[in-house]
N, CA, C and O atoms as a CHARMM CRD file, in Angstrom:
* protein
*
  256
    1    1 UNK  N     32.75600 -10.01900  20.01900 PROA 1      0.00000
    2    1 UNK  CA    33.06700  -9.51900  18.70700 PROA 1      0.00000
    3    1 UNK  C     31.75300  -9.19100  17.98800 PROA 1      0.00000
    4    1 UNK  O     30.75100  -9.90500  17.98000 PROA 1      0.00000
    5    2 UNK  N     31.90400  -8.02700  17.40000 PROA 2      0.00000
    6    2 UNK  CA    30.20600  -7.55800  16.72500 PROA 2      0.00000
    7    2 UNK  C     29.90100  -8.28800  15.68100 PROA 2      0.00000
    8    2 UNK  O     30.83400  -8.45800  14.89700 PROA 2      0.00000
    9    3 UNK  N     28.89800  -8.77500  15.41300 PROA 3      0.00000
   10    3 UNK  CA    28.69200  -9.60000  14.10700 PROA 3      0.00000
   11    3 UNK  C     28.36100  -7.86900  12.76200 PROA 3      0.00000
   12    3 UNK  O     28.02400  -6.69400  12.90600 PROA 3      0.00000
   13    4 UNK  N     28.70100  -8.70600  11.70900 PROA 4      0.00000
   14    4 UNK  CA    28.01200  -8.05600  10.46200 PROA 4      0.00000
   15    4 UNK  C     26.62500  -8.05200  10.05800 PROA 4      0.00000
   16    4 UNK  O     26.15700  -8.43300   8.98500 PROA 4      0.00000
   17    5 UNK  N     26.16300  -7.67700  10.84100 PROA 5      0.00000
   18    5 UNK  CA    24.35200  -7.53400  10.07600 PROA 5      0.00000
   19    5 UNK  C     24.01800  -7.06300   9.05200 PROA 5      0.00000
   20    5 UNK  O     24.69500  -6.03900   9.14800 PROA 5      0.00000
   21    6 UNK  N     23.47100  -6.94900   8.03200 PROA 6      0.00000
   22    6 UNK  CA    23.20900  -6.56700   7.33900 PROA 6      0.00000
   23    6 UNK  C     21.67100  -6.15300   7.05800 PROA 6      0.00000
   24    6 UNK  O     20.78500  -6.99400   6.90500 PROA 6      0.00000
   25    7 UNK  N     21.45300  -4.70900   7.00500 PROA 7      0.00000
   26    7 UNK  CA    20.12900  -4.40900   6.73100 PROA 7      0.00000
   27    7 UNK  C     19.45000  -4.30700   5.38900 PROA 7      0.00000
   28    7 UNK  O     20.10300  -4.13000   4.36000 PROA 7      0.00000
   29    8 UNK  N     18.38500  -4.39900   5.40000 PROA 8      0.00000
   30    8 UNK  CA    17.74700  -3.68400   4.18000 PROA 8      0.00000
   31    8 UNK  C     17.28200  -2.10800   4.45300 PROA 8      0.00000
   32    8 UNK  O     16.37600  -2.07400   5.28500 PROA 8      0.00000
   33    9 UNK  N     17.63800  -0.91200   4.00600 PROA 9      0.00000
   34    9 UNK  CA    17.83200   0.32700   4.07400 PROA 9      0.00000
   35    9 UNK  C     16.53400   0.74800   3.13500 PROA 9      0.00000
   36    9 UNK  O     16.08400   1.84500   2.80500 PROA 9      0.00000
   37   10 UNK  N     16.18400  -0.44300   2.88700 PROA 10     0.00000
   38   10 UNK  CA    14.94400   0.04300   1.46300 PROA 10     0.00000
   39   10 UNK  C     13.79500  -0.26200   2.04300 PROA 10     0.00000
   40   10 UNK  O     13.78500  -1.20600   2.83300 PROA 10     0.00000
   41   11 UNK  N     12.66600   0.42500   1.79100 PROA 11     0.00000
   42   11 UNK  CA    11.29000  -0.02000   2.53500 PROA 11     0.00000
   43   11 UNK  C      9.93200   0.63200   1.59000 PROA 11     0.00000
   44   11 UNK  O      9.90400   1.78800   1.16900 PROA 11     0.00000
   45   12 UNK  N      9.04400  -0.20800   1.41700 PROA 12     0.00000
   46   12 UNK  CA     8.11700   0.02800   0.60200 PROA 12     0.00000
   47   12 UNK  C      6.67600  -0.10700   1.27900 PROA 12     0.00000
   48   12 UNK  O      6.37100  -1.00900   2.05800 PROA 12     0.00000
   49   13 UNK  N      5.85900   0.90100   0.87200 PROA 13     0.00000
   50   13 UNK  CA     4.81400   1.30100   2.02000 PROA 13     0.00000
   51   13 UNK  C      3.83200   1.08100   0.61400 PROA 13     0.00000
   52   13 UNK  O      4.14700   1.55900  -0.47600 PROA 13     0.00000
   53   14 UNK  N      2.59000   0.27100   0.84800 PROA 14     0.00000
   54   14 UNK  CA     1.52500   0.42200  -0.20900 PROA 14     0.00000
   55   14 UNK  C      0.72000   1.05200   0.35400 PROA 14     0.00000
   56   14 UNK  O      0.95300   1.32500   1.53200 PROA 14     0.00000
   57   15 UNK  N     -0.73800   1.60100  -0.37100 PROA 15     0.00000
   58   15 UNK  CA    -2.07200   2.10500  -0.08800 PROA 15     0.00000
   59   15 UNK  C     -2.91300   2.07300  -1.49600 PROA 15     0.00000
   60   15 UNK  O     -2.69800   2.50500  -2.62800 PROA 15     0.00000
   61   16 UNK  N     -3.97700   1.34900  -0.86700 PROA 16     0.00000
   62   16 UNK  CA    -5.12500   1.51700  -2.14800 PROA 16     0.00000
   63   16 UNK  C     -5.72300   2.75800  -2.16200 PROA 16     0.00000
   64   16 UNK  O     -6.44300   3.16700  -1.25200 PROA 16     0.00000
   65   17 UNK  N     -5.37500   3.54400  -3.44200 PROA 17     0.00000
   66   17 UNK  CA    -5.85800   4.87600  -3.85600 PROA 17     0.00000
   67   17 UNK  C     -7.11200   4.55400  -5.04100 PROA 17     0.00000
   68   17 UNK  O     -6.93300   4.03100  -6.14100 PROA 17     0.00000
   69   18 UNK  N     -8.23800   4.96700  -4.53900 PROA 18     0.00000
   70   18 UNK  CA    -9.75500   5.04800  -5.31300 PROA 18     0.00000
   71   18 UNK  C     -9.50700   6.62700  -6.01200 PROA 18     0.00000
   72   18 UNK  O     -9.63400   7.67700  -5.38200 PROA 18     0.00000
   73   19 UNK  N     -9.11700   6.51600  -7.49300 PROA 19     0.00000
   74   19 UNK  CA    -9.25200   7.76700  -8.24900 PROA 19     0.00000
   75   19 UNK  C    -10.64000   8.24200  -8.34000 PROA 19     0.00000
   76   19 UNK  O    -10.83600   9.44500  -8.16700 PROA 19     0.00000
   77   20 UNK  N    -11.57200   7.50600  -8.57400 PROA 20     0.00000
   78   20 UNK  CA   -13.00200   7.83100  -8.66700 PROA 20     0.00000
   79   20 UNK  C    -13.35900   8.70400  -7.79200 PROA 20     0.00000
   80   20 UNK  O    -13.80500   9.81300  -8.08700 PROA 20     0.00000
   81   21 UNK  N    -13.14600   8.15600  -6.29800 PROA 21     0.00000
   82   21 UNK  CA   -13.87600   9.00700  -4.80000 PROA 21     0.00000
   83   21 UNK  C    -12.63100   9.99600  -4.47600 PROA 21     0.00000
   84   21 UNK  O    -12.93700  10.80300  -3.59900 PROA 21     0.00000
   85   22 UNK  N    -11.12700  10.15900  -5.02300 PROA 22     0.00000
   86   22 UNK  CA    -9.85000  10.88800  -5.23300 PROA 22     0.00000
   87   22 UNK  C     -9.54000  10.85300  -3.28200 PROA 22     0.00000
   88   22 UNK  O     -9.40400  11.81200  -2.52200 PROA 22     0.00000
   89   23 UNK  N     -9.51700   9.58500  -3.02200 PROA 23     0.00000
   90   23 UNK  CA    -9.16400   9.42600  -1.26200 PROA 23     0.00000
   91   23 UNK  C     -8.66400   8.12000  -1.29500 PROA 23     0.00000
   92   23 UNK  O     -9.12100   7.16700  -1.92600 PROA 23     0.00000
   93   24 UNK  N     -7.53500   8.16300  -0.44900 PROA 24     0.00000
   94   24 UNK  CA    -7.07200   6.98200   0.02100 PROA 24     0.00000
   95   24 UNK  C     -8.42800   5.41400   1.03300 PROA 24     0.00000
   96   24 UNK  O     -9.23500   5.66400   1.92800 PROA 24     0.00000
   97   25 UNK  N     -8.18400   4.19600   0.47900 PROA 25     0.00000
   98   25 UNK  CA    -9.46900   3.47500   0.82900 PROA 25     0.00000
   99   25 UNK  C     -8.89600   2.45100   1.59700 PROA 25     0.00000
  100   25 UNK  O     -9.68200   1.50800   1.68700 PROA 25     0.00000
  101   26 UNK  N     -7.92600   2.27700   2.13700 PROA 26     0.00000
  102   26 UNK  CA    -7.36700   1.76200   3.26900 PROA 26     0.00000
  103   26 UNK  C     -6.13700   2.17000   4.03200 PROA 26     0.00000
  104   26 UNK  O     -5.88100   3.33500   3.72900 PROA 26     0.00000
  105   27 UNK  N     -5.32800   1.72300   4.84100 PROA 27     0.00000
  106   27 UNK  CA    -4.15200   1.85600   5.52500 PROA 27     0.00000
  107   27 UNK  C     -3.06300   1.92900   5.21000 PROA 27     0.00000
  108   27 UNK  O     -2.93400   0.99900   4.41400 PROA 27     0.00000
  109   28 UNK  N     -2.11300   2.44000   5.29500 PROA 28     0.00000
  110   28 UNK  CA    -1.07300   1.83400   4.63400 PROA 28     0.00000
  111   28 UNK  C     -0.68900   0.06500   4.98400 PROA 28     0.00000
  112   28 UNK  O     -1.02100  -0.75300   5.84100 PROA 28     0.00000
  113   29 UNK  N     -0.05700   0.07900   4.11300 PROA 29     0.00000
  114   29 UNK  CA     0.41000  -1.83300   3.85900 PROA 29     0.00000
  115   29 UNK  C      1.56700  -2.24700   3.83000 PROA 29     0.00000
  116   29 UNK  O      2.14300  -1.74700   2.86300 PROA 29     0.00000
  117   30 UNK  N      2.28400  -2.98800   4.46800 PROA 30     0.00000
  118   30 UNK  CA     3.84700  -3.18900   4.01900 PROA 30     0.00000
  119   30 UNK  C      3.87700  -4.45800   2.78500 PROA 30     0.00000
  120   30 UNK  O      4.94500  -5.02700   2.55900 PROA 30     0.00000
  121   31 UNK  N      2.44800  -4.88600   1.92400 PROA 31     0.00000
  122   31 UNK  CA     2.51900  -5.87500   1.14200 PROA 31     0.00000
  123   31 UNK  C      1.58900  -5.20700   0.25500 PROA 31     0.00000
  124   31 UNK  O      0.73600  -4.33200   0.40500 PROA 31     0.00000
  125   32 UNK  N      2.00500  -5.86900  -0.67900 PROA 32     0.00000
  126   32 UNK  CA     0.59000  -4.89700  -1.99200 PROA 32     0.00000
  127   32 UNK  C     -0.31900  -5.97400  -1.89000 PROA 32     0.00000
  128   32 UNK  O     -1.46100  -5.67000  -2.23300 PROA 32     0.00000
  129   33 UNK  N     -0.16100  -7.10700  -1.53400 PROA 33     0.00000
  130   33 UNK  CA    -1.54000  -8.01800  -1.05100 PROA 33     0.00000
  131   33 UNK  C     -2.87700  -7.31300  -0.60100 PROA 33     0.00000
  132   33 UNK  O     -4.01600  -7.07500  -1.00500 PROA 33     0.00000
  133   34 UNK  N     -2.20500  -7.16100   0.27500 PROA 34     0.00000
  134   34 UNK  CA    -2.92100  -6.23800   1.85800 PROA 34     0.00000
  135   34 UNK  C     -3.86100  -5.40600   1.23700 PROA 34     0.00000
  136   34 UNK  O     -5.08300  -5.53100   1.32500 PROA 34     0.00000
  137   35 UNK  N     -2.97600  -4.16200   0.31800 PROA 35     0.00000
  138   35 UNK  CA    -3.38700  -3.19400  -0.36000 PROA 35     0.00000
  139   35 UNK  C     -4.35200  -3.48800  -1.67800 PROA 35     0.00000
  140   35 UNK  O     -5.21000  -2.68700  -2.04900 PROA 35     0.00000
  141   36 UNK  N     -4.11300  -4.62900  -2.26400 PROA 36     0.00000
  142   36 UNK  CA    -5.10700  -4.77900  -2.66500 PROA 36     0.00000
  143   36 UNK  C     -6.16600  -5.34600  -2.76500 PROA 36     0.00000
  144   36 UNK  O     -6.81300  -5.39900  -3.81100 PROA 36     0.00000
  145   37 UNK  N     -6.68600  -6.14300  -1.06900 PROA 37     0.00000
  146   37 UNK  CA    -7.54500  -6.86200  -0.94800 PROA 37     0.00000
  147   37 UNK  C     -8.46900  -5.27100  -0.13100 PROA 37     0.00000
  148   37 UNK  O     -9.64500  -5.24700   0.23300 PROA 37     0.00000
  149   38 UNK  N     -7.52700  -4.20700  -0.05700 PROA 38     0.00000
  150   38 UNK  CA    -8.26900  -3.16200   0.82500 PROA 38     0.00000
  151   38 UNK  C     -9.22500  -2.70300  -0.68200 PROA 38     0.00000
  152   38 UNK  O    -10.44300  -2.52300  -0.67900 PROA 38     0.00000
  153   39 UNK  N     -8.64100  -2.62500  -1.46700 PROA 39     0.00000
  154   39 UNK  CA    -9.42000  -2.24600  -2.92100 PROA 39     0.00000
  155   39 UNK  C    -10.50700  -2.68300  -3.42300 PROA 39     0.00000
  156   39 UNK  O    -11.40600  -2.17200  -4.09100 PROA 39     0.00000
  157   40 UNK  N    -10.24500  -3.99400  -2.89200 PROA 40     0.00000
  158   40 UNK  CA   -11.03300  -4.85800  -3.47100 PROA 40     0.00000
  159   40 UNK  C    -12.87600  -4.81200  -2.25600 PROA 40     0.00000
  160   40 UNK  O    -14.02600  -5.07100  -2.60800 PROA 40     0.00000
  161   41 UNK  N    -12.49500  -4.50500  -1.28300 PROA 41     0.00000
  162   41 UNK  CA   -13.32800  -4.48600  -0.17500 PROA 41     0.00000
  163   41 UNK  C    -14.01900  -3.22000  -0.79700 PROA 41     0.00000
  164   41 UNK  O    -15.19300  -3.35300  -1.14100 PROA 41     0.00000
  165   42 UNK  N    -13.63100  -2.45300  -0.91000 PROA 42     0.00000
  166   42 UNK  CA   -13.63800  -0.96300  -1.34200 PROA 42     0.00000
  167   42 UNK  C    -14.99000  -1.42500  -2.73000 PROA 42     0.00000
  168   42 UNK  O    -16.19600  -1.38500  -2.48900 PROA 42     0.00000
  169   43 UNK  N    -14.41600  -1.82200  -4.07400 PROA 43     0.00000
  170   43 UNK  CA   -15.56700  -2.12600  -4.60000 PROA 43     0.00000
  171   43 UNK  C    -16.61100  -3.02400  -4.30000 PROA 43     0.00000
  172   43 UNK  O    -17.61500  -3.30100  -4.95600 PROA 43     0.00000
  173   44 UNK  N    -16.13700  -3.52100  -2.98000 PROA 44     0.00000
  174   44 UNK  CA   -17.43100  -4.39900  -2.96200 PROA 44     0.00000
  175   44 UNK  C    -18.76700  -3.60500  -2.33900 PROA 44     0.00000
  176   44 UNK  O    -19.93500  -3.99300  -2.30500 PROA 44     0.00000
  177   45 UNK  N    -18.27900  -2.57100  -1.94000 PROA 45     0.00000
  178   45 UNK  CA   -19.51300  -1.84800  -1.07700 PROA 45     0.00000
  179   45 UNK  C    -20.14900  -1.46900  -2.37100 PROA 45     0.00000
  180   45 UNK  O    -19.71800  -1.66700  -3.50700 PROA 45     0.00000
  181   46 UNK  N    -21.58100  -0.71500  -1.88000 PROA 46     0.00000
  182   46 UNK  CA   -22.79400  -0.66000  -2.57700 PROA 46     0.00000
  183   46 UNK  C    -22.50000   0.80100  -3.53800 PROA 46     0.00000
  184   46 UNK  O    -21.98300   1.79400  -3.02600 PROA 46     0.00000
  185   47 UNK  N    -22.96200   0.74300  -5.14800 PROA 47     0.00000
  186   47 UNK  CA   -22.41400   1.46300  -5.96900 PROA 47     0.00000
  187   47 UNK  C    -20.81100   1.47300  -6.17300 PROA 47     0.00000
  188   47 UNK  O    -20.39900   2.18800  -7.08700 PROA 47     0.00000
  189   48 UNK  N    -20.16100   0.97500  -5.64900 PROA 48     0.00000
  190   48 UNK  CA   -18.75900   1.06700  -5.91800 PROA 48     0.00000
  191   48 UNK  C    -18.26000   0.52600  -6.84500 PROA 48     0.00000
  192   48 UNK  O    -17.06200   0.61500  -7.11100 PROA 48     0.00000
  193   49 UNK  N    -19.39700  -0.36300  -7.73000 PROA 49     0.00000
  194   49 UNK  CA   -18.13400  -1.61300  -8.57500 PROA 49     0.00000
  195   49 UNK  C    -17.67000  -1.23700  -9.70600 PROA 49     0.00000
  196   49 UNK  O    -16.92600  -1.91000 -10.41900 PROA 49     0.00000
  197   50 UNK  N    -18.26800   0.35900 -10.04000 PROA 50     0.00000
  198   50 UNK  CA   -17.56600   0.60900 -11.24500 PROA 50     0.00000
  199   50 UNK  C    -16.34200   1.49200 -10.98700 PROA 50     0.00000
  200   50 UNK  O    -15.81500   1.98500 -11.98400 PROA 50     0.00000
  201   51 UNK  N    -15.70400   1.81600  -9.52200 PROA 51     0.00000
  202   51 UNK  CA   -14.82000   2.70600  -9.32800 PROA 51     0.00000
  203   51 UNK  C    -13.15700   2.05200  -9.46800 PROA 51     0.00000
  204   51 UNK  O    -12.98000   0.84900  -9.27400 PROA 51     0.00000
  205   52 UNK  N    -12.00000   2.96700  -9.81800 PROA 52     0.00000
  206   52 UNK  CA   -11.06900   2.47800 -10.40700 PROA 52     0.00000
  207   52 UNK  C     -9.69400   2.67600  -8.83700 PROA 52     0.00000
  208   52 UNK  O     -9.22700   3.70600  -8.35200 PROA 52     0.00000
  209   53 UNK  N     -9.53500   1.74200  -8.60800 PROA 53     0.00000
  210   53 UNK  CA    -8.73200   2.00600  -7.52100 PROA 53     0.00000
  211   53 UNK  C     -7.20900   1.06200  -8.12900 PROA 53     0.00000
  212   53 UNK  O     -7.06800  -0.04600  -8.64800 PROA 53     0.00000
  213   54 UNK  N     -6.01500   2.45500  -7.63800 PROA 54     0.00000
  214   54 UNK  CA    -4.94900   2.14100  -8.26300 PROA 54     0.00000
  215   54 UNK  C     -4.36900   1.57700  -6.56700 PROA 54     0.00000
  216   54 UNK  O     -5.05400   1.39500  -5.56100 PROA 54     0.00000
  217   55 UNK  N     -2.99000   1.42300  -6.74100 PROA 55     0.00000
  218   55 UNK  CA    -2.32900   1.10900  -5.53000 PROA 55     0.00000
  219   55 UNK  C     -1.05700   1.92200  -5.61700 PROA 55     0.00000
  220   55 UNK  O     -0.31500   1.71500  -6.57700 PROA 55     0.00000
  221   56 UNK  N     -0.74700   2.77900  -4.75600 PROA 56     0.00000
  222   56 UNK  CA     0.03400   3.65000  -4.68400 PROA 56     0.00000
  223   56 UNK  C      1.75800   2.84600  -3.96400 PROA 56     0.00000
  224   56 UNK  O      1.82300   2.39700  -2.82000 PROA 56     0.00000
  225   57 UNK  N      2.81000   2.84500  -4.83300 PROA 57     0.00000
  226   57 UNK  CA     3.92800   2.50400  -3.84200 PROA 57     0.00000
  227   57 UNK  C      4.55400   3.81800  -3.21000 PROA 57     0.00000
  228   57 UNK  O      4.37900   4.99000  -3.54400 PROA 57     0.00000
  229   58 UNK  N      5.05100   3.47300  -2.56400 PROA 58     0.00000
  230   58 UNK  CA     5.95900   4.84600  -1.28700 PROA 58     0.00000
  231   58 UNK  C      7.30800   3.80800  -1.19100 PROA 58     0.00000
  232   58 UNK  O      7.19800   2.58400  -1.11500 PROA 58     0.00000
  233   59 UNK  N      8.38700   4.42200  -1.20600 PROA 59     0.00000
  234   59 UNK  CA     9.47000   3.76900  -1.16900 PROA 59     0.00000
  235   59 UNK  C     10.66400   4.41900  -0.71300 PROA 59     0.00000
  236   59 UNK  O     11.33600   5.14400  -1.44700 PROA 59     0.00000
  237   60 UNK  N     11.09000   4.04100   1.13300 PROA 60     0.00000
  238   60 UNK  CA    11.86400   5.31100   1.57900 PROA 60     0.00000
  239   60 UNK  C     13.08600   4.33000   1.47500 PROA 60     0.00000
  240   60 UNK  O     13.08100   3.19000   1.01000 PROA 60     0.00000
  241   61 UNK  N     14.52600   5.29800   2.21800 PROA 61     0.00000
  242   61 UNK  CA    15.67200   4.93300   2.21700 PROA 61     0.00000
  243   61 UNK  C     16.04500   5.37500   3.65800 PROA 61     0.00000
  244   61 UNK  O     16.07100   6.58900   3.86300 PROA 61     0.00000
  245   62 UNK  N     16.35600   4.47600   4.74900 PROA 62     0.00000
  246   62 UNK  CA    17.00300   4.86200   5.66500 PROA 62     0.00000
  247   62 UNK  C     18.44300   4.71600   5.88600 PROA 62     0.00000
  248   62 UNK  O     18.90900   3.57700   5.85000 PROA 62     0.00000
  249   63 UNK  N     19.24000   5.75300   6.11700 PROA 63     0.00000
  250   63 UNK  CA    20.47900   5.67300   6.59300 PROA 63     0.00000
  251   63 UNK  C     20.76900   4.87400   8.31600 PROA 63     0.00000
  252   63 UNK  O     20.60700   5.51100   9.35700 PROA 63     0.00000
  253   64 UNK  N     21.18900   3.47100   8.27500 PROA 64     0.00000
  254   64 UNK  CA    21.63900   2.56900   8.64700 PROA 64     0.00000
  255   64 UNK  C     23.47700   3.52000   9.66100 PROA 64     0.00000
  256   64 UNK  O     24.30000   2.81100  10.23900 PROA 64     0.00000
């Protein structure tokens, strides 16, 4: 007998976006953790610490 699974159909993709340098500064992320420890790496390099890095969400829907 098939069980009822139930999915989550919702999925959220992060990336640390540097407006300053206007380029993506890490990978995508399935945690905004991730994404923003990539940011954070990002200002730590040399001249970087005054640059403004946002975190971009992406948020798809799959049909299940």
């Amino acid at each position: 007998m098939p069980q009822n699974i139930k999915h989550n159909p919702f999925t959220f993709i992060y990336r640390a976006d540097c407006t300053t340098c206007e380029k993506y500064v890490g990978p995508k992320r399935k945690s905004k953790y991730e994404a923003e420890a990539d940011g954070e790496d990002h200002k730590a390099l040399p001249n970087n610490e005054d640059h403004i890095v946002k975190i971009e969400v992406t948020q798809s829907y799959y049909i299940i």
